[in-house]
C-alpha positions in Angstrom: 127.4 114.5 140.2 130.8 115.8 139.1 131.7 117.9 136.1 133.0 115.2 134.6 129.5 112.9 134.8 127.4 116.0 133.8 129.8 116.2 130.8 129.0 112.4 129.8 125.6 112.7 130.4 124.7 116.0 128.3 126.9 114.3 125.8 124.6 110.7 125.7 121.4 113.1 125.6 123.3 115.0 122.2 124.0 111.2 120.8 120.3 110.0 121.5 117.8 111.7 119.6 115.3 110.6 121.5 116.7 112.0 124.6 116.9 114.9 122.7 113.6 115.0 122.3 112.6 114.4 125.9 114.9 117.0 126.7 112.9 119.5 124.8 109.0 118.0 126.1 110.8 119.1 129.3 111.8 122.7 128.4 108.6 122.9 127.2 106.5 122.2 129.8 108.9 124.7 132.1 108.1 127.3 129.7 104.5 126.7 130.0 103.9 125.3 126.8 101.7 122.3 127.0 103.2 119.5 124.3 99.7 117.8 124.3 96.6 119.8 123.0 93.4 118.5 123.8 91.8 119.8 120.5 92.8 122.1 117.6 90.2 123.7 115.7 91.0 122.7 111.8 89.0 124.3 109.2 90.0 122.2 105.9 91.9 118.9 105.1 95.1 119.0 103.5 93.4 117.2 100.7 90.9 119.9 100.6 93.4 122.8 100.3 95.2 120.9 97.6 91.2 120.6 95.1 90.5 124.1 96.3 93.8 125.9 95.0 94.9 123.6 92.9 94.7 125.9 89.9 96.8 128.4 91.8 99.7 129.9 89.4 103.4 130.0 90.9 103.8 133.1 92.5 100.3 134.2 93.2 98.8 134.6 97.0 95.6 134.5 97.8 93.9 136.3 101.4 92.0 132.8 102.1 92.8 132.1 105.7 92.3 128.3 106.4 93.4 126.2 109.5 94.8 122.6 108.8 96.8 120.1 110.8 99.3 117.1 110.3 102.3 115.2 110.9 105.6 116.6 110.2 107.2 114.6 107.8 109.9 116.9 106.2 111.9 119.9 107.4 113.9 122.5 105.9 115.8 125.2 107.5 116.9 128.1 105.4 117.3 130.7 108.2 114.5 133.2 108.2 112.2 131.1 106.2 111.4 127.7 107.4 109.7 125.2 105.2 107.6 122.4 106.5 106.2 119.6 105.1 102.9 118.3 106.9 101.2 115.1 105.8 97.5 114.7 106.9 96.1 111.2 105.7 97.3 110.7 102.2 97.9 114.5 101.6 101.3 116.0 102.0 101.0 120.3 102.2 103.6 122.6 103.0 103.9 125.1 105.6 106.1 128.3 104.2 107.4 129.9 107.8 108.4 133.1 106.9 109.7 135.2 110.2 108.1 138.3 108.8 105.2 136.5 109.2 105.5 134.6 112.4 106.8 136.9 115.6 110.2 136.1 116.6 108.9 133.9 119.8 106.5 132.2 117.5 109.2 131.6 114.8 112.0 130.3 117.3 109.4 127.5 118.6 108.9 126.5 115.0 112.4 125.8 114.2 112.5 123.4 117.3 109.7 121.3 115.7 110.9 117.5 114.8 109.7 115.2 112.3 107.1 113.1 113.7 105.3 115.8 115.7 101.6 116.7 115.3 101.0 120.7 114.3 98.6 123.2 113.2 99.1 126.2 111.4 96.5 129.0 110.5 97.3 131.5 107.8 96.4 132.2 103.7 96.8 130.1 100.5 99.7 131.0 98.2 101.6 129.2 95.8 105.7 129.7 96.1 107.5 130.6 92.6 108.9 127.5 92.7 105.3 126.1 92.3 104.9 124.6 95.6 101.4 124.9 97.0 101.6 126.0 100.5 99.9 127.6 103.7 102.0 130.5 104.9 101.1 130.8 108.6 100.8 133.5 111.1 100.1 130.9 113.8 101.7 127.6 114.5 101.1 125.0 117.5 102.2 121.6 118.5 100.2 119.8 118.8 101.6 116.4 119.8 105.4 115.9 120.7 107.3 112.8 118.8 109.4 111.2 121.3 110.9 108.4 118.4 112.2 109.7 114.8 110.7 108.0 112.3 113.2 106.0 110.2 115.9 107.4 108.7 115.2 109.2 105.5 111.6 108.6 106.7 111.5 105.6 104.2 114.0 103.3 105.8 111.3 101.4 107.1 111.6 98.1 104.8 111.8 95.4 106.8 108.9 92.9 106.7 108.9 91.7 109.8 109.4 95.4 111.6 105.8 96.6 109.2 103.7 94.7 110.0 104.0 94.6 113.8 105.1 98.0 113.9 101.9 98.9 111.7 101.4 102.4 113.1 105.1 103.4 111.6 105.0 101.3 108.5 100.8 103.2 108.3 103.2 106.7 108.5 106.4 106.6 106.4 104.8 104.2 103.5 101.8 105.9 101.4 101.1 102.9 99.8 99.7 100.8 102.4 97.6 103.3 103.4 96.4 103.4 100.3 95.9 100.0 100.5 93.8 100.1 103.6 91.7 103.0 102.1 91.3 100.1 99.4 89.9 97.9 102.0 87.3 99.9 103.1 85.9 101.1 99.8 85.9 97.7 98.7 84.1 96.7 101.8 81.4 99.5 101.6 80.7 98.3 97.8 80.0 94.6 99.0 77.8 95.9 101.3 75.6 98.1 99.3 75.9 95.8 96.6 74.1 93.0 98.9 72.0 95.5 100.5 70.7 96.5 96.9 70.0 92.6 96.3 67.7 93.0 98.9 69.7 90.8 101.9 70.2 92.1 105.3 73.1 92.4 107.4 72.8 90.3 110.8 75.2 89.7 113.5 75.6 86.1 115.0 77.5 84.8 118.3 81.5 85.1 117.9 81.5 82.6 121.0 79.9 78.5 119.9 78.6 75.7 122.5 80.1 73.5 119.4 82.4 74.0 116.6 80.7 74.2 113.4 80.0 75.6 109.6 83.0 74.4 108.5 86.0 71.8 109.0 88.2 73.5 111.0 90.7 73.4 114.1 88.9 75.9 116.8 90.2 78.0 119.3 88.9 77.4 122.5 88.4 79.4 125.8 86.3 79.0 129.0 83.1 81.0 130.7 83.4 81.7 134.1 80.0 82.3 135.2 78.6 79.0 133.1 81.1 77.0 133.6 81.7 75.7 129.6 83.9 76.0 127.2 83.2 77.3 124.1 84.9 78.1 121.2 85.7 80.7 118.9 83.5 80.3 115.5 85.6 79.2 112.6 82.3 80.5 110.5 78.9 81.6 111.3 76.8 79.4 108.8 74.7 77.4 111.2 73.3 80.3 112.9 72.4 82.3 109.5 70.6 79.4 108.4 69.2 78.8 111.5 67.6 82.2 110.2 65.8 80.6 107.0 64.2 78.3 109.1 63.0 81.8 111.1 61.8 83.2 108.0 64.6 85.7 107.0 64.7 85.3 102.9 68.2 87.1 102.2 70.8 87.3 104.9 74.7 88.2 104.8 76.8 88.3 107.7 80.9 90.4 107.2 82.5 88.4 109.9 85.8 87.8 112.2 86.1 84.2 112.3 89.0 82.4 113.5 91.0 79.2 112.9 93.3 77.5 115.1 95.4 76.8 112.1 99.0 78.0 110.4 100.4 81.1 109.3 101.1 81.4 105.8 100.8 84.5 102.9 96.7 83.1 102.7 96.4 82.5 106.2 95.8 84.1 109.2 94.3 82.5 112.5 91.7 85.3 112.6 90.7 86.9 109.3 86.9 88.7 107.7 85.0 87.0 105.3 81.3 87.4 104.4 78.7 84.6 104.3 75.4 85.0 102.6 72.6 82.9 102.1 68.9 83.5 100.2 66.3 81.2 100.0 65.0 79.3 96.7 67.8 79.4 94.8 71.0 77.1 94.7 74.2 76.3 93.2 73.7 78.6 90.4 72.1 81.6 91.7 75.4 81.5 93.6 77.7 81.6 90.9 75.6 84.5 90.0 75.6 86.0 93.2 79.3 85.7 93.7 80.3 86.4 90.3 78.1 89.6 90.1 79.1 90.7 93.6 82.8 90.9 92.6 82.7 92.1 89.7 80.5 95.1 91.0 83.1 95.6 93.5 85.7 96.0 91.0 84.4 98.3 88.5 82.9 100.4 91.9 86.6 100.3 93.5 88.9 100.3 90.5 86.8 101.2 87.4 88.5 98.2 85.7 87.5 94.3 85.2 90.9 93.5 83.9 93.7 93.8 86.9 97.6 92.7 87.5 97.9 90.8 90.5 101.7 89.6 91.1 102.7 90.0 87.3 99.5 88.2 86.1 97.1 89.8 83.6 93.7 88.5 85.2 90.2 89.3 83.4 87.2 89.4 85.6 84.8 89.8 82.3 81.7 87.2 83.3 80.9 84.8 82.4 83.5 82.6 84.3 84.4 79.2 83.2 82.7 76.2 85.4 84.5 73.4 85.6 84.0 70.0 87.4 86.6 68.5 90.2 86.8 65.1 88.5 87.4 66.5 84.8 90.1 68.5 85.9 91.8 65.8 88.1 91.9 63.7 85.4 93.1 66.0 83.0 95.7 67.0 85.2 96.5 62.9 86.0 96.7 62.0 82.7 94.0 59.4 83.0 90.2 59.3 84.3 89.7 60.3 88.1 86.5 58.5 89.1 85.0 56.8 92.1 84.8 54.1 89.9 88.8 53.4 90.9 89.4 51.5 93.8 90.5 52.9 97.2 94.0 51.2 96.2 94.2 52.6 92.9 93.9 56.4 94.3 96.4 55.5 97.1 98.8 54.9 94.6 98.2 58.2 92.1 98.8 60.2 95.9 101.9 58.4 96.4 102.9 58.9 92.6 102.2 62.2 92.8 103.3 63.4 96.1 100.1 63.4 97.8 100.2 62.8 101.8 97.7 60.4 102.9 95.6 58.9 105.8 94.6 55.6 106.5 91.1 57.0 107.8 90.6 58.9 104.6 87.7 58.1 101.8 87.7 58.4 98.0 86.5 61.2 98.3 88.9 63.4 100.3 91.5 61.4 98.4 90.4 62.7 94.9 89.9 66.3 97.0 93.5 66.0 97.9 94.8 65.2 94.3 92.8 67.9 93.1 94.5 70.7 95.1 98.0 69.3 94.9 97.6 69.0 90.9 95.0 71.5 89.8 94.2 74.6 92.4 97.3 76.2 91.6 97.7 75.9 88.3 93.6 78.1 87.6 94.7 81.7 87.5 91.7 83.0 85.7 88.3 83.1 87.3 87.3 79.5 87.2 84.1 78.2 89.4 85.6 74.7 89.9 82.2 72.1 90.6 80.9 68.6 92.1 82.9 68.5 95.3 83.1 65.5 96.8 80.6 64.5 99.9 83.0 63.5 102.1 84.4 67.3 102.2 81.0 69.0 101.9 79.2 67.5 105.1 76.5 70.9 104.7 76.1 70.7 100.7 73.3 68.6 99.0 73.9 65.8 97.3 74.1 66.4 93.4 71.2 64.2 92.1 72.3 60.6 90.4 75.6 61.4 92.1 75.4 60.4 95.5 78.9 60.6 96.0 79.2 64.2 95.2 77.4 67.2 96.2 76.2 70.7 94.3 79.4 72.6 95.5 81.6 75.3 94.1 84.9 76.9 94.7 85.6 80.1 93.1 89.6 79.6 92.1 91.7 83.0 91.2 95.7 83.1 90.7 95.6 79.2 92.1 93.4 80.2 95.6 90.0 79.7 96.7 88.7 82.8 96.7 84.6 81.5 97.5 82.9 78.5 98.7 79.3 77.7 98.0 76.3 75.0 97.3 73.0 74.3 97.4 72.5 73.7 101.1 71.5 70.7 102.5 67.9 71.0 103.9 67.0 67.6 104.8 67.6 67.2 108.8 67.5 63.6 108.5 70.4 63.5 105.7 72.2 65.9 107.8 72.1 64.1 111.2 73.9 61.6 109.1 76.3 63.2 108.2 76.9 65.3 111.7 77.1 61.4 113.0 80.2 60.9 110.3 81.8 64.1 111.5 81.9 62.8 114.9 83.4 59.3 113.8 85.9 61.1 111.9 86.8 63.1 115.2 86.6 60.1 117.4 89.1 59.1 114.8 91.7 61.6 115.1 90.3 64.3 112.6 90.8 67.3 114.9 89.0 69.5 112.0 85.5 67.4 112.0 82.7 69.7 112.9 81.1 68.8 116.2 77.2 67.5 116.6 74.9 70.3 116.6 71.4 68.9 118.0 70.0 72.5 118.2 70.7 72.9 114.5 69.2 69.8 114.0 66.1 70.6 115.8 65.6 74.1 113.5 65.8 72.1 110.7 63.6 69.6 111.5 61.2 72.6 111.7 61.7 73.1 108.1 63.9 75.1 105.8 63.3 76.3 102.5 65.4 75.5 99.5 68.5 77.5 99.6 71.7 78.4 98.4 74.6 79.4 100.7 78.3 81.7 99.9 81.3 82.5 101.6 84.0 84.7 100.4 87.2 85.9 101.6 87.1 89.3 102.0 91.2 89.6 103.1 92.0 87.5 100.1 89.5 89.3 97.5 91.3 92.5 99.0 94.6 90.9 98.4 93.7 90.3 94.4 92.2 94.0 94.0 94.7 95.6 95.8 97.7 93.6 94.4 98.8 92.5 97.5 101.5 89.3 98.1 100.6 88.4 101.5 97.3 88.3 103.9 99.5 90.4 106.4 99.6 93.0 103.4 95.2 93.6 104.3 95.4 92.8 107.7 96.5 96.3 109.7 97.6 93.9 113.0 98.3 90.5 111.2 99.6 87.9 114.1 103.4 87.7 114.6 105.4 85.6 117.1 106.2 87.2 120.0 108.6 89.6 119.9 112.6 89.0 120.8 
C-alpha cells in the first residue's frame, strides 16, 4: 500500500464513524482491554439511586458508594471533568468524571467512551450545584462497545417505517414507547390477576390445528414432516377451551398468539394476543359483566382513571355501558327499518345505495352484518355492547329464543372498533353439526374464511356440555385504547413489515 492509499484510507475511517469505532474495539483489544464483559456486578438501578437521593440539596455529597450500569446516551467533555449521561431502562443518571477522582489511565479511557456503549461506574452519591443528581465515580468500565451511533441528536429516529422494524433503536432513543411497552405488561398482569381472582385458570392449548376453527378466518398453513399433514396455525383457541367444559373445567381463560392469514392495517396484524375465556352456567350477560368489569379493573389498576383520551377523543369507561341491538342501530343509521322481514332484493339494493360490496353467495344475514359495519361500527366511540348478531356470522353462538335468525351475541365497540366478541355458546352438538355442515358449503363455495368440520369437537360435545358463556378480547387493541396508541404496530415490539429494500 502506498502513502498515498494509507492517506485515503485513514481519511475514510476519520469520515465513518463507525469505522471509527471499529478502530478503537481494535486498539482496545491490543491493549488488553476486553470490549465485552461477561458480567458487571451492579448494586442499585438508576431508578433506585434517583428514590434513594432524591431529596439530596445542590451541592451536598454523600459517602454512599453504589455501583450502577447503563447506556451512554449523552456526553460532555469539559477537559478535566467529564460528564456522562447513562440511561438504564426508563432512568437517565449522570456520571460526574472528575480526573481527581479517576487516575489519569482510568480518566483517558473514559473520554474515549461513545454514545451507545454499555458502562459501569462505582463511586458515591452527590448532587452537583447545578442540581444535577449524579454518581461521581472512582471506577469506570465498558462494558459493551457500540459499533453504530444512534441517530443524530439521539432523537432523529422519526421515521415510521425505520421504528418499528428497527425496534431495538426506536426501544433506545424514544422513552415513550418504552413506556408504552411497560404499559403492556402492567396491563397484562392486571387481566390476569383480575381473572385469576374470578376464580378461572390459565390453560395453554395447541398453537398447531388438524382443522381451522373458532372463528371465520383465512389460516396460515404449514406441513409436519414426521405425520405427514398439514396443519394450520389457530386463528383462535375456542374449540379446545371448550372442549374443556365438556372435561369438567368450570372457569377457563387462555392469553394467546393467534394468527390470521389476513391484511395489514393500523387494527391488524397477521399474528396478534388476545385472551379468550369461558365459565360455565352463565351466558350473554354474565359476559357483558365479565368483560365490562375486567376492563374497567384494568384501567383504574393501570392508569387510576376510568375516563381516558385516545386520539383526541374524551372516552368514559364509567359502567354501565350502553347495549344496543344490530338491527336498531342499522335502521337508525338507514333511515328506515332493517329487518329480515325485507327481501334478499330489498337489502341488495340498501348495500348498493350505500356502498356496500356484495356476494351473490351471501345471506340476509351477513348482508345486514355488512350494512351494520359500513354504517354504524365506526360511528360508536363510547363503550357500546352492540347485540343480536346475526346467525349466519355467529356459526358457535346460540340462537336467541323466538329469533331463530339471530343469536345471543355481543361485540364490545370503542372509538368505532370491536374491542370483544362474546355469546352464549352453543351447546347443542346436533344444532352445531348443522351449522359446521353450512360452514363447509360456504367453503365449497368460495368462502376461504368458513371454519372447517370438526368431528372431534363434535364428538365432546355430544358428551355433554354445560350451559356457558364464552369472551374474546383484544389484548393489542385494548392496549392500543389505554395506551393512546394510533396503530397495532404502536403494541406490537416486532409488528410484520415487508421485506426490507
Amino acid at each position: 500500500m502506498t502513502d498515498s492509499d494509507r492517506t485515503s484510507e485513514n481519511a475514510r475511517t476519520v469520515d465513518d464513524p463507525i469505522e471509527v469505532r471499529r478502530a478503537k474495539l481494535v486498539a482496545l483489544r491490543a491493549s488488553g482491554d476486553e470490549p465485552y464483559k461477561d458480567h458487571f456486578e451492579r448494586t442499585d438501578t438508576s431508578a433506585a439511586v434517583v428514590e434513594r437521593y432524591g431529596a439530596l440539596e445542590p451541592g451536598e455529597d454523600t459517602q454512599d458508594v453504589v455501583s450502577v450500569a447503563g447506556r451512554v446516551i449523552a456526553k460532555r467533555d469539559q477537559g478535566k471533568i467529564l460528564f456522562i449521561v447513562v440511561r438504564d431502562g426508563l432512568t437517565d443518571l449522570q456520571l460526574f468524571c472528575r480526573s481527581n477522582v479517576l487516575d489519569e489511565k482510568a480518566f483517558a479511557r473514559v473520554v474515549e467512551f461513545d454514545v451507545g456503549d454499555w458502562v459501569g461506574a462505582t463511586g458515591s452519591v452527590s448532587r452537583t450545584r447545578r442540581g444535577e443528581l449524579s454518581v461521581v465515580p472512582t471506577d469506570v468500565v465498558l462494558l459493551s462497545k457500540s459499533l453504530r451511533p444512534l441517530p443524530e441528536k439521539f432523537h432523529g429516529l422519526t421515521d415510521i417505517e425505520t421504528r418499528y422494524r428497527q425496534r431495538y433503536v426506536d426501544l433506545i432513543v424514544n422513552p415513550d414507547v418504552r413506556r408504552t411497552f411497560d404499559m403492556r405488561f402492567k396491563i397484562v398482569s392486571a387481566i390476569r390477576r383480575f381473572m385469576e381472582g374470578r376464580g378461572f385458570i390459565e390453560v395453554e392449548t395447541p398453537m398447531l390445528h388438524p382443522i381451522p376453527g373458532g372463528a371465520t378466518a383465512r389460516p396460515f398453513v404449514t406441513h409436519h414432516n414426521a405425520l405427514d399433514m398439514d396443519f394450520y396455525l389457530r386463528i383462535a383457541p375456542e374449540l379446545y377451551l371448550k372442549r374443556l367444559l365438556v372435561g369438567g373445567f368450570d372457569r377457563v381463560f387462555e392469553i394467546n398468539r393467534s394468527f390470521r392469514n389476513e391484511g395489514i392495517s393500523v387494527r391488524h396484524n397477521p399474528e396478534f394476543t388476545m385472551l379468550e375465556a369461558y365459565q360455565a352456567f352463565t351466558n350473554i350477560d354474565g359476559m357483558m359483566e365479565l368483560t365490562e368489569s375486567m376492563v374497567v379493573s384494568a384501567a383504574e389498576d393501570v392508569l387510576g382513571t376510568l375516563r381516558i383520551t385516545y386520539q383526541d377523543e374524551e372516552i368514559d369507561l364509567t359502567p354501565p355501558w350502553p347495549r344496543r341491538t344490530m338491527l336498531e342501530l342499522t335502521s337508525k343509521a338507514a333511515g328506515e327499518e332493517i329487518s329480515f322481514a325485507l327481501t334478499d332484493a330489498r337489502l341488495r339494493h340498501l348495500c348498493d345505495q350505500h356502498g356496500v360490496p356484495h356476494d351473490p353467495s351471501w345471506g340476509k344475514g351477513k348482508l345486514i352484518t355488512e350494512l351494520y359495519e359500513k354504517l354504524v361500527e365506526g360511528t360508536l366511540i363510547q363503550p357500546t355492547f352492540v347485540t343480536e348478531y346475526p346467525l349466519e356470522t355467529s356459526p358457535l353462538a346460540r340462537k336467541k329464543t323466538g329469533e331463530p335468525e339471530l343469536t345471543e351475541r355481543f361485540e364490545l365497540i370503542v372509538c368505532g372498533r370491536e374491542l370483544a366478541n362474546a355469546f352464549s355458546e352453543l351447546v347443542d352438538p346436533v344444532d352445531q353439526r348443522e351449522r359446521f355442515a353450512a360452514q363447509i358449503e360456504a367453503k365449497t363455495g368460495g368462502d376461504d374464511e368458513a371454519m372447517g368440520y370438526d368431528e372431534d369437537y363434535l364428538r365432546a360435545m355430544e358428551y355433554g356440555m354445560p350451559p356457558a358463556g364464552g369472551m374474546g378480547i383484544g389484548i393489542d387493541r385494548l392496549v392500543m385504547l389505554l395506551t393512546d396508541s394510533a396503530s397495532i404496530r404502536d403494541v406490537l415490539l416486532f409488528p410484520h413489515l415487508r421485506p426490507e429494500a
